[in-house]
C-alpha positions, 0 to 999 in steps of 0.5 A, a space after each residue: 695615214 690616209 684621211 676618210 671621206 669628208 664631212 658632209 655640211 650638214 654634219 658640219 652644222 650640226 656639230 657647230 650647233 651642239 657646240 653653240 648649245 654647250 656640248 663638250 666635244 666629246 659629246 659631240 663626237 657620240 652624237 654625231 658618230 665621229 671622233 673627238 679629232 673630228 670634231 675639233 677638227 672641225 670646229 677649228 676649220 669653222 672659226 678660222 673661215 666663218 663657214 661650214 662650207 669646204 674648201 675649193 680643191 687644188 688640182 686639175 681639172 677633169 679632162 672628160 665628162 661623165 658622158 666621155 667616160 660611159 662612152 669610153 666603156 662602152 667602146 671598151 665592152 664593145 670590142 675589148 680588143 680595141 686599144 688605147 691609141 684608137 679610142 683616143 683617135 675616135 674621142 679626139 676627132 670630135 673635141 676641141 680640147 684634146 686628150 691624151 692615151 693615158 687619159 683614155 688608160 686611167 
């Protein structure tokens, strides 16, 4: 079962503040327009770091920037009969750190 998208904080708080007010979570969970879960969820993760900020994510970090990534496309619409390999070659020629042909692929 995949999760939906995250919480914004704003919901965050508000759910924290209905909660403050003595809403039960049902409650909250019409008001807010999430689900019961949700909001217990939530209201655990709150108490447990004292913040309606979300956690720093694990993982690695991105290889290319959102300009890389519009410059990919458009050498891809320019010629789509370029490939990967070459693409890469004419990325990697003004990088430091450089990337690799499935990078380019993904």
């Amino acid at each position: 079962m995949t999760r939906g998208k995250e919480l914004t904080v704003e919901k965050r708080s508000s759910i924290l503040t209905l909660k403050k007010e003595g809403y039960s979570s049902r409650q909250i969970a019409a008001k807010v327009n999430v689900s019961q879960s949700v909001v217990l969820y939530t209201l655990k993760n709150v108490m447990d770091r004292n913040t309606c900020s979300s956690k720093q994510r694990t993982g690695q970090p991105r290889k290319t920037t959102e300009g890389e990534d519009c410059y990919i496309q458009t050498l891809i619409k320019r010629n789509r009969r370029t490939t990967a390999p070459e693409i890469t070659h004419e990325l990697n020629r003004n990088r430091e750190d450089l990337i690799g042909v499935t990078t380019v692929k993904r």
